[in-house]
C-alpha positions as CSV (number, residue, x, y, z in Angstrom):
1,X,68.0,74.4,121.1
2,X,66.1,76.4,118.8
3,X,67.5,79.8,118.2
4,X,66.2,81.5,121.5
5,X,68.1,84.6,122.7
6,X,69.7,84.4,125.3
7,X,72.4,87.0,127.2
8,X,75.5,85.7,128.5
9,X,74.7,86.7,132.0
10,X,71.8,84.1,131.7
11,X,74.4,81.5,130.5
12,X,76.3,83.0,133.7
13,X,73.9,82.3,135.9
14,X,72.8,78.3,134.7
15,X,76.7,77.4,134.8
16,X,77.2,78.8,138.4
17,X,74.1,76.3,139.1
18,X,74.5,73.7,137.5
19,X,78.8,73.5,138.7
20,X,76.8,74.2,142.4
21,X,74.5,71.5,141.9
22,X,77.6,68.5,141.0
23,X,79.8,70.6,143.6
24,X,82.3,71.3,140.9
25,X,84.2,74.5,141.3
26,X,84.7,76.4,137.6
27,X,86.1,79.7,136.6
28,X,85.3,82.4,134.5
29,X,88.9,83.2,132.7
30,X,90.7,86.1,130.3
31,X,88.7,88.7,127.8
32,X,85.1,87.8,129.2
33,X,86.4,89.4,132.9
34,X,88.7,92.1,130.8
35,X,86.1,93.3,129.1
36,X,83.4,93.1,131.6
37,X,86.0,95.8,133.9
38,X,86.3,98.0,130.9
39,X,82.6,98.0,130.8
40,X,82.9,96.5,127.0
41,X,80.5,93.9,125.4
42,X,81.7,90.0,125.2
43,X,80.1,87.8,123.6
44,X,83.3,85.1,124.3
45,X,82.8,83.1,127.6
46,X,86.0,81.1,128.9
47,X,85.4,78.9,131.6
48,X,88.3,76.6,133.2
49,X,88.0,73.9,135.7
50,X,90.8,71.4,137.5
51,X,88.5,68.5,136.7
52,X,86.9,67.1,133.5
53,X,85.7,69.9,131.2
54,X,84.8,67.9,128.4
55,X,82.4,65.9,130.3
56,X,81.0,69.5,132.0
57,X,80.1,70.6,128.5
58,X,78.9,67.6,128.0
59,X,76.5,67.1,130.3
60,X,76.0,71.4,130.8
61,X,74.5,71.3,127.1
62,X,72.2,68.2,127.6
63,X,70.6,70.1,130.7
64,X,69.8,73.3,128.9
65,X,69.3,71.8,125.6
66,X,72.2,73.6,123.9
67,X,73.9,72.3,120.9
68,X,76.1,69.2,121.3
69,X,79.7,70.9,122.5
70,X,82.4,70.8,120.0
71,X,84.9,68.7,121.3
72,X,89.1,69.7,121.0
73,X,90.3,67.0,122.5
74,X,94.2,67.2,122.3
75,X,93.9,70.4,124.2
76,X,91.2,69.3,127.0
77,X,88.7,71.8,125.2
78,X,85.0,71.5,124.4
79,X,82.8,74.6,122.9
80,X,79.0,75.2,122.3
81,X,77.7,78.0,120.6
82,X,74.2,79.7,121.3
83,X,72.7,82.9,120.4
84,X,75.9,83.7,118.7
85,X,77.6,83.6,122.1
86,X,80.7,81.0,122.2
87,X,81.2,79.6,125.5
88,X,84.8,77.2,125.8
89,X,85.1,74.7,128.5
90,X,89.0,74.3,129.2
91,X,91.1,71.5,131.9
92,X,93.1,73.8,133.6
93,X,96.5,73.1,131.9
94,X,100.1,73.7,131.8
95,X,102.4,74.4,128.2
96,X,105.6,73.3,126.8
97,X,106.4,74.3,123.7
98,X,109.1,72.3,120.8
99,X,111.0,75.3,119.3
100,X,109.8,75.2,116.1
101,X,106.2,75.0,116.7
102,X,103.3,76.7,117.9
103,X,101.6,73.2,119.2
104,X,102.5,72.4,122.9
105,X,102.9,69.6,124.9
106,X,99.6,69.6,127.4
107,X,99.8,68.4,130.8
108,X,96.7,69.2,133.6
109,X,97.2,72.1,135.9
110,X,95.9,74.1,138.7
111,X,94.1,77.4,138.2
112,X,97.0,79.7,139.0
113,X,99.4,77.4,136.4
114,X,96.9,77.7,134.2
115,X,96.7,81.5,134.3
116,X,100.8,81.7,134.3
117,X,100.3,79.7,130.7
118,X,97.9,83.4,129.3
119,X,99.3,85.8,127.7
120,X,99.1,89.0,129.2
121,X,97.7,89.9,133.0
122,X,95.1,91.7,131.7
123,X,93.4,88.0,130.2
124,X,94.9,85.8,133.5
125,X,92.1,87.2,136.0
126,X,89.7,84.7,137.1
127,X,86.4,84.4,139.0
128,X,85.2,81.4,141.2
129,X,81.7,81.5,139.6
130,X,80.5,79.8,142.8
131,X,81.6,82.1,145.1
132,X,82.6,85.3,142.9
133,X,85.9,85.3,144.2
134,X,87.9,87.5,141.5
135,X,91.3,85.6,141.6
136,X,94.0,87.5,140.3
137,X,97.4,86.0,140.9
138,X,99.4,88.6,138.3
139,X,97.8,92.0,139.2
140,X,95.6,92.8,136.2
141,X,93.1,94.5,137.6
142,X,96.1,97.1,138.1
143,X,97.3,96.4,134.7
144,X,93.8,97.7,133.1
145,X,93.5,100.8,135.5
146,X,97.0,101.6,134.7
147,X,96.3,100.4,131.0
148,X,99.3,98.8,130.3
149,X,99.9,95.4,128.5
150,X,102.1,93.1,130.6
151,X,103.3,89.3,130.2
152,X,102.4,87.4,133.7
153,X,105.7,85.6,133.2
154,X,108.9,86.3,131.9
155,X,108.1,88.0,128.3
156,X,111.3,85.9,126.8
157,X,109.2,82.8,127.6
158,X,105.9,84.3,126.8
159,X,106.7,85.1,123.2
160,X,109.7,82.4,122.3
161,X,106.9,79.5,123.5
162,X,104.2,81.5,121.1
163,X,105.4,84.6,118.9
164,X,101.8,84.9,117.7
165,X,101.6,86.9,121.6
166,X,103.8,89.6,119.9
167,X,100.7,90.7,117.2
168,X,97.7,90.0,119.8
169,X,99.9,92.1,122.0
170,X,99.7,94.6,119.5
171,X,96.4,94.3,118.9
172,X,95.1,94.8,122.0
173,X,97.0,97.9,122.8
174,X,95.8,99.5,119.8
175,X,92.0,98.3,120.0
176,X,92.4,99.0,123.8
177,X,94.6,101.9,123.9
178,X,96.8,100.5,126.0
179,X,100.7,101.1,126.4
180,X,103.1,97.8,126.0
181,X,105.3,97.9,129.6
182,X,108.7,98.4,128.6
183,X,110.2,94.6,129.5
184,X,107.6,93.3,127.5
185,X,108.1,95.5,124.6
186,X,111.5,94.1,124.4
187,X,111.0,90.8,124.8
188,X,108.6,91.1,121.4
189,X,111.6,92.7,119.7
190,X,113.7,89.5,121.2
191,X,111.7,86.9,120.0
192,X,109.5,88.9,116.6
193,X,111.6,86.6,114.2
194,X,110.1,83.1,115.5
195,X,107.1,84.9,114.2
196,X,108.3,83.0,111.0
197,X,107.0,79.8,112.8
198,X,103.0,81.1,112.9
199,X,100.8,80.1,110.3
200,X,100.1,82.9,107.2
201,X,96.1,82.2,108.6
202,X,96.9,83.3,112.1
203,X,99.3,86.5,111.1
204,X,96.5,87.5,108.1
205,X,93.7,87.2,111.4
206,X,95.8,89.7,113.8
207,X,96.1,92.3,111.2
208,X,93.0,92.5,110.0
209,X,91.9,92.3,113.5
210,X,94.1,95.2,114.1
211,X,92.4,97.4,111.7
212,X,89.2,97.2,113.3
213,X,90.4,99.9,115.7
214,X,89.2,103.6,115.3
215,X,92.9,104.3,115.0
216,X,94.6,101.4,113.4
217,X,97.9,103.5,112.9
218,X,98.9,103.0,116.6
219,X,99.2,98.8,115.9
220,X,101.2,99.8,112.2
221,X,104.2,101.7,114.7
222,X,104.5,99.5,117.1
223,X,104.7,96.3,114.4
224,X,107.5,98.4,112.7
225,X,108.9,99.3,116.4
226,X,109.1,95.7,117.4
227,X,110.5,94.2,113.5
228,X,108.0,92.2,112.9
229,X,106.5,94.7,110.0
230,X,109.4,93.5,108.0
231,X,107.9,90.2,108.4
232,X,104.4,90.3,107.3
233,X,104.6,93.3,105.6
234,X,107.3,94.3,104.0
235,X,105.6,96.2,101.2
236,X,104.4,99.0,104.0
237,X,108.2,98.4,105.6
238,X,109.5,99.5,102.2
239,X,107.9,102.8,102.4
240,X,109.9,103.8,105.5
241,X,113.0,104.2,103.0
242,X,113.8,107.8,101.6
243,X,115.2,106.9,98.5
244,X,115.8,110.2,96.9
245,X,117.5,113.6,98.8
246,X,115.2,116.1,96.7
247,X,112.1,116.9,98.8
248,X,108.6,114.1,99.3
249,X,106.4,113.4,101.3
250,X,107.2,110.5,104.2
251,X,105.8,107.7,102.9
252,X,105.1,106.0,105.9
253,X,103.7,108.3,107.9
254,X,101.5,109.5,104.8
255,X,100.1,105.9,104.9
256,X,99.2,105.5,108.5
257,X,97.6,109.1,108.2
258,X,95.6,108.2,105.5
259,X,94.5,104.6,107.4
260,X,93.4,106.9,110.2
261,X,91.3,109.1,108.2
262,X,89.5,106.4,106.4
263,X,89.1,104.7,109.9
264,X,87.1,107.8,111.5
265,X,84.6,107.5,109.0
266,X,83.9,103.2,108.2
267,X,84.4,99.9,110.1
268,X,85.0,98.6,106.8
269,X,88.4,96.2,107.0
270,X,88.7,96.0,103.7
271,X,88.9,99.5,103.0
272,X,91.0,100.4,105.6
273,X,93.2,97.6,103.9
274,X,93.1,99.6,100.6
275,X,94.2,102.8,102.7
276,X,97.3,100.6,104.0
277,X,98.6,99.6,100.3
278,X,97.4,102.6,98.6
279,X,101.1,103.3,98.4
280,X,103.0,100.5,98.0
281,X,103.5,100.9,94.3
282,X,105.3,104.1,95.3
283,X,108.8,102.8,95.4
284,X,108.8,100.7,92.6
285,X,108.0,104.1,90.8
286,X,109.9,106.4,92.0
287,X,111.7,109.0,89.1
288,X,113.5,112.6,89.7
289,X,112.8,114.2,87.0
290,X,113.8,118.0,86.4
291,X,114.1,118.1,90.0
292,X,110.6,116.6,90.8
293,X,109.4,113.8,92.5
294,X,107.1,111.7,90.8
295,X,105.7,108.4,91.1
296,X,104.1,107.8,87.8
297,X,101.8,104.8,87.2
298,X,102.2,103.8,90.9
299,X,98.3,103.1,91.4
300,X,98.8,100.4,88.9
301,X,102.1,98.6,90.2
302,X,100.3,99.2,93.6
303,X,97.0,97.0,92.2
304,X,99.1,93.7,91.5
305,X,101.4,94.3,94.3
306,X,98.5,94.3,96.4
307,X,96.6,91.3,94.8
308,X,100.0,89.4,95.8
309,X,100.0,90.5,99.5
310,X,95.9,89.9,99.5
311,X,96.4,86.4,98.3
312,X,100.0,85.5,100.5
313,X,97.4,86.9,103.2
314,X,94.7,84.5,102.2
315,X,92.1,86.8,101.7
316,X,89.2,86.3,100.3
317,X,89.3,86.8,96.0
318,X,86.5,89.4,96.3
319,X,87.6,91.1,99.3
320,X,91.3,91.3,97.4
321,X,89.6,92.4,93.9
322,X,87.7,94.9,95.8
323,X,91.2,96.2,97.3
324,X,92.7,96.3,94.1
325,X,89.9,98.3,93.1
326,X,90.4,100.9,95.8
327,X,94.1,101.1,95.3
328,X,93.9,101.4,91.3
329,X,91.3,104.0,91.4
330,X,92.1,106.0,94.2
331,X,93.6,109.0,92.3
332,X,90.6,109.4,89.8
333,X,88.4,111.9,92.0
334,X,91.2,114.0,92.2
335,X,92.0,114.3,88.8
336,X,88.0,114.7,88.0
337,X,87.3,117.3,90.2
338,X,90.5,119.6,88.6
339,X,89.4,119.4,85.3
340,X,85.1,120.1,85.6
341,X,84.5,117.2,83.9
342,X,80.8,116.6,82.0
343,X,78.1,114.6,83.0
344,X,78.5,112.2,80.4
345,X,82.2,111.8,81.6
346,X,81.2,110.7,85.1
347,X,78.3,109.0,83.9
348,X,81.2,106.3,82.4
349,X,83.0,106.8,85.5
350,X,79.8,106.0,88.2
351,X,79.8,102.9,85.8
352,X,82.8,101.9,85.9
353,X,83.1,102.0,90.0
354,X,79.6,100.6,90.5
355,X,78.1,100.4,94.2
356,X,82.2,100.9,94.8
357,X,81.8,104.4,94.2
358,X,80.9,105.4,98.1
359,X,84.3,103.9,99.6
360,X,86.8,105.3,96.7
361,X,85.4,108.8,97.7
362,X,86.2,107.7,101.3
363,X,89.3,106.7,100.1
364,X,90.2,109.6,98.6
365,X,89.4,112.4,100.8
366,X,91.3,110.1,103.3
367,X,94.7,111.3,100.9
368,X,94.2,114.6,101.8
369,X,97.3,115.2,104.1
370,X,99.0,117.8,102.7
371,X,100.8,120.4,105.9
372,X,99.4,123.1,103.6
373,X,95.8,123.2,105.1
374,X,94.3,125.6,102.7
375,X,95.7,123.1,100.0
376,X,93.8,120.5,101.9
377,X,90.6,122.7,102.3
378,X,90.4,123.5,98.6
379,X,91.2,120.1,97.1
380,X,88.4,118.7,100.0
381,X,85.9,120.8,98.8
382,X,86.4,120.0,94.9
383,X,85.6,116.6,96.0
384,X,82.3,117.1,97.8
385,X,81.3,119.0,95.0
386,X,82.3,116.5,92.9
387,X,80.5,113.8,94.6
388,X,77.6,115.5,95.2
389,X,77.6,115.8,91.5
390,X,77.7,111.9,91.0
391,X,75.2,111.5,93.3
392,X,72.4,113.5,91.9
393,X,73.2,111.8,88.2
394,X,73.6,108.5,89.9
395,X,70.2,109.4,91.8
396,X,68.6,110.3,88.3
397,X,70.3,107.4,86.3
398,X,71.0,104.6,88.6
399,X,74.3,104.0,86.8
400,X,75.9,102.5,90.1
401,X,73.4,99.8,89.5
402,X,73.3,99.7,85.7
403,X,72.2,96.5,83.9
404,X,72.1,96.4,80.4
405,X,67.4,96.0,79.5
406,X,68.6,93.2,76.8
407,X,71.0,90.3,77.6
408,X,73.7,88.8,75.4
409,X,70.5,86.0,73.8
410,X,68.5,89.0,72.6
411,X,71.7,90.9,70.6
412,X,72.4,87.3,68.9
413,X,69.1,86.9,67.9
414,X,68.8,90.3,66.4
415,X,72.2,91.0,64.8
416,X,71.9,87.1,63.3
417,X,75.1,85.9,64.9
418,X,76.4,83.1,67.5
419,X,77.9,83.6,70.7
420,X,81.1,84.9,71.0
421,X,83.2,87.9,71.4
422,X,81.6,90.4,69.2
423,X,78.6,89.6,71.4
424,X,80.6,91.8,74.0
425,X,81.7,94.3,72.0
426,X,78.3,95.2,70.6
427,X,77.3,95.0,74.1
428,X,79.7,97.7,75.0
429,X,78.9,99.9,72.0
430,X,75.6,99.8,73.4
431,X,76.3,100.3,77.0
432,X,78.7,103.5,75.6
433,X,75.4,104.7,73.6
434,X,73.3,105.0,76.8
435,X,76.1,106.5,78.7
436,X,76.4,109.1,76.5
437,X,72.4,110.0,75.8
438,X,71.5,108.5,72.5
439,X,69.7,106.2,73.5
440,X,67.4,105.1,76.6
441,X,68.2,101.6,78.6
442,X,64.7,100.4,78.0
443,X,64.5,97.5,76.0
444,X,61.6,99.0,73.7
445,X,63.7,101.5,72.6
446,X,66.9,99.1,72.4
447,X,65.2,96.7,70.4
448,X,64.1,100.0,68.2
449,X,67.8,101.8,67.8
450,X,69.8,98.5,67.3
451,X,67.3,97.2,64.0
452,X,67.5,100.9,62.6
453,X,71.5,101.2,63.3
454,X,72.8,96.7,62.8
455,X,75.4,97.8,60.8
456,X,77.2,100.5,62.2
457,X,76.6,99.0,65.4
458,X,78.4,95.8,63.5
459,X,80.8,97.8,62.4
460,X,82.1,99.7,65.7
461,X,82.2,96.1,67.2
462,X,84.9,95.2,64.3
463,X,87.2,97.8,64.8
464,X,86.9,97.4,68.8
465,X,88.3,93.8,67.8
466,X,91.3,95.0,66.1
């Protein structure tokens, strides 16, 4: 099907027809029907049947001239996407899981065994789409009124046959706002060390799924509540530890402040990411001196310590880089906007961060979480000011975006030498030159400055090599 747009209440209404029209009764199952009574978007249709579902996808796509289904078949499971809407076509089944393993043994099922086998009530309501019966065999229509996230089964077997429930459980509490009900809350803590048995992929998916809520901090508590923070990350467990008796700040609860804060202002994943770790160098670092707390050089320890967890987390090198970024930076505003610095100074510095500039500022007024709120008030206003100084040299300079008028051919050719890497050190002399006013970045003038100036320009390049 070409890409025609189509809403899923269309794709509703032609699989209630076309399950009418070959008398086959089908359901509408979990976040679709959540979502749909909490008057939230899906874009996710689930739909479960006792008979054949693979051949219902089959023969549902040919009809409306979707894309040929994606079959699954070792779990009865067939799925075509359209219009960015996914809709999965299930055989009602029934689990049994080996106790090291996520993968269960499949067997067919009837609806209401099949909605025993969901996680929580609030994804085990059905609808007959022929008749638009709601079925709801474990009360979770209640469960979303009273917003409370509830196992329909024992919660011991819910989370021993998959621990991965323990995180999504989490998740959806803290996307939803939603309280975990008390024997389900222990059953997590029961079963959180099988958690060792669920793919790095899946863990990595639930966190950063977590931090898509508006307040993330929520999901951060209840991971360290249940034990599985320890787990998956134990470089934000380590903060919980007061390792000195002289006065400082809880790290912990810093951290999830700070996550909060940056989450009020951006969707960004990745930055909220950056706000988690910021920290994590922290304890590494730790030194009474005099009396005082300090944590010197933390940023930096927190950089590589991040890089590790990004890549043990399997995410992406530019997304981690980017992190790394946030983390080893983060205290630079600060320290710019106490000293007045000149334009020249953050001219180097808008270079340095590049289009990153906009999320470190995020970042850092974020860290602002001092009790003292006249503290907080003053240091928050240094940094607007500061920023809005960046942004008007940025806006007159285009630094964020700098790119160097000549390329690394065009300083070989005029300084007579091969490639290599006094090439890049010439190249930063120049890049220095324009930062600091001497010269413009137009490659006229370039051209101009570097014939009249070769040899110190040859020379600077030397001693930057030694």
């Amino acid at each position: 099907m070409k890409d025609k747009k189509i809403t899923p209440d269309e794709i509703l209404n032609k699989l209630k027809d076309f399950s009418k029209r070959r008398d086959i009764t089908i359901y509408l199952v979990g976040g679709h029907i959540r979502d749909k009574l909490l008057r939230r978007k899906s874009n996710d249709i689930d739909i479960v049947m006792e008979s054949d579902a693979l051949a219902f996808a089959k023969q549902f796509a040919a009809k409306y001239n979707f894309p040929t289904p994606v079959f699954y078949g070792r779990f009865g499971t067939a799925m075509i996407e359209v219009s960015g809407i996914k809709i999965e076509f299930a055989t009602a089944r029934k689990e049994s899981y080996p106790e090291n393993s996520r993968n269960p043994y499949v067997q067919n099922a009837t609806i209401e065994e099949d909605c025993a086998r969901r996680d929580f009530t609030i994804n085990a309501i059905a609808q007959n789409l022929s008749t638009g019966e709601i079925i709801d065999f474990f009360n979770g229509r209640e469960d979303i009124k009273k917003k409370i996230i509830r196992t329909p089964v024992s919660p011991d077997k819910t989370f021993y046959d998959d621990p991965l429930r323990i995180l999504r459980g989490i998740r959806f509490a803290t996307r939803l706002r939603f309280e975990i009900e008390k024997e389900t809350l222990e059953g997590m803590k029961k079963n959180v060390n099988r958690l060792s048995i669920v793919s790095i992929e899946r863990i990595s998916d639930e966190i950063l799924r977590t931090l898509e809520a508006k307040k993330p901090s929520k999901g951060f508590y209840l991971m360290d509540e249940v034990g599985a923070l320890d787990i998956i990350l134990p470089e934000v467990a380590l903060l919980k530890e007061k390792r000195t008796e002289h006065p400082c700040k809880d790290l912990f609860m810093h951290t999830l402040t700070v996550l909060d804060n940056v989450s009020a202002h951006t969707n960004n994943i990745y930055l909220k990411m950056a706000a988690l770790l910021h920290d994590i160098g922290k304890p590494a670092t730790l030194q009474v001196i005099n009396k005082k707390v300090s944590f010197h050089r933390h940023e930096f320890v927190g950089q590589r310590m991040a890089y590790r967890v990004c890549k043990r987390l399997n995410i992406a090198e530019d997304k981690g880089k980017f992190i790394g970024r946030m983390i080893r930076f983060h205290l630079r505003p600060h320290l710019l906007a106490k000293e007045d610095p000149s334009d020249n100074a953050l001219r180097r510095f808008i270079r340095e961060m590049g289009k990153d500039i906009r999320p470190l500022f995020a970042l850092a007024k974020a860290d602002l979480t001092s009790s003292n709120p006249i503290r907080v008030k003053r240091a928050r206003e240094r940094l607007i000011l500061l920023e809005e100084r960046v942004k008007e040299i940025n806006k007159k300079d285009k630094l964020s975006s700098f790119k160097l008028a000549i390329d690394g051919y065009a300083i070989m050719e005029l300084f007579g030498i091969s490639q290599g890497r006094e090439v890049g050190k010439i190249k930063q002399n120049i890049e220095s030159l324009i930062l600091d006013g001497v010269v413009r970045n137009r490659k006229r003038d370039l051209i101009k400055y570097i014939k009249e100036n070769k040899d110190s320009l040859l020379t600077s390049a030397s001693e930057r090599e030694k």
